[in-house]
C-alpha positions as CSV (number, residue, x, y, z in Angstrom):
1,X,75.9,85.7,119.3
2,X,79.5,84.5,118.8
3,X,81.5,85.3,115.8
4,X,81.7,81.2,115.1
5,X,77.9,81.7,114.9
6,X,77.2,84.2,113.3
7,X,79.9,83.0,110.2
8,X,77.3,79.4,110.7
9,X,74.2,81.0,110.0
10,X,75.7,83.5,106.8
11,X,77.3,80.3,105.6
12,X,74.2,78.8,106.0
13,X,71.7,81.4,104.6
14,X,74.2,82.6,101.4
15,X,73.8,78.8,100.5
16,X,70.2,78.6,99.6
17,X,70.0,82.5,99.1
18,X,69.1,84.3,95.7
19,X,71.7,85.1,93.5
20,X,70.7,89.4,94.4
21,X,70.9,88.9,97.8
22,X,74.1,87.1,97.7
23,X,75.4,89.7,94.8
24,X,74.0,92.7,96.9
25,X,76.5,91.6,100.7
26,X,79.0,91.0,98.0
27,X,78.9,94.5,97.3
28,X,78.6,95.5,100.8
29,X,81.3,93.2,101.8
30,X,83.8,94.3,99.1
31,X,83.7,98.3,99.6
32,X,84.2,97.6,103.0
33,X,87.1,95.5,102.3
34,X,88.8,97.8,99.9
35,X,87.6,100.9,102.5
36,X,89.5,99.1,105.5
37,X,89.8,100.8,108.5
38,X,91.7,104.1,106.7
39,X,90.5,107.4,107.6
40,X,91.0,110.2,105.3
41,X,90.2,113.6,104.9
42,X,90.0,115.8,101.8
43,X,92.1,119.0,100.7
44,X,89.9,121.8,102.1
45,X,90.0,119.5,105.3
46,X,93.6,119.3,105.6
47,X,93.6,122.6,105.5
48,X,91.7,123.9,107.3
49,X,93.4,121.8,110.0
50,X,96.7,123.2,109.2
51,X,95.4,126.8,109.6
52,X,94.1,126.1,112.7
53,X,97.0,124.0,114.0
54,X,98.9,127.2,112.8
55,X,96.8,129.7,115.0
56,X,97.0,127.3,117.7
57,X,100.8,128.1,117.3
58,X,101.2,131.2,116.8
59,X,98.8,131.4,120.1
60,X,96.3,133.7,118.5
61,X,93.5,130.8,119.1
62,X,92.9,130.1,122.9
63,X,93.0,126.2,123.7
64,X,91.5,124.3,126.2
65,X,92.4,121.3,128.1
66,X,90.3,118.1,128.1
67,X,88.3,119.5,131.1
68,X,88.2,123.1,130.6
69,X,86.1,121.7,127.3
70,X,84.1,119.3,128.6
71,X,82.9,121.8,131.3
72,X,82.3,124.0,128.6
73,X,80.1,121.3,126.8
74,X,78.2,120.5,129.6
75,X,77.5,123.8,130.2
76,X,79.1,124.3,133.4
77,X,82.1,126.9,131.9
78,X,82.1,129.7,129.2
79,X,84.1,130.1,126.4
């Protein structure tokens, strides 16, 4: 379905829809408008990032590169 048709058929249903319904994707629609597309992450988070970004530094946590982990994921490496 293309975007043009899917705004037809929501144009089309919210017009004869009950007033719930249409208050209920309202509400969807909104928090996802005032969310956007921001990612966040909280104090302890941030954190805990930082303490391991700082380890990572220091070099007193070992790294891996993109395949040494997935190798490691699929089983085929140990830590």
């Amino acid at each position: 379905m293309t975007t043009l048709t899917a705004r037809q058929q929501l144009i089309s249903y919210l017009a004869d829809a009950e007033e719930s319904k249409v208050n209920a994707l309202f509400t969807l629609l909104k928090k996802e408008m005032q969310q956007g597309d921001a990612f966040s992450l909280n104090v302890e988070q941030l954190e805990l990032l930082e303490n391991e970004r700082n380890l990572h530094i220091s070099g007193e946590s070992k790294s891996y590169s993109r395949l040494e982990a997935s190798e490691i994921i699929r089983g085929k490496r140990k830590l």
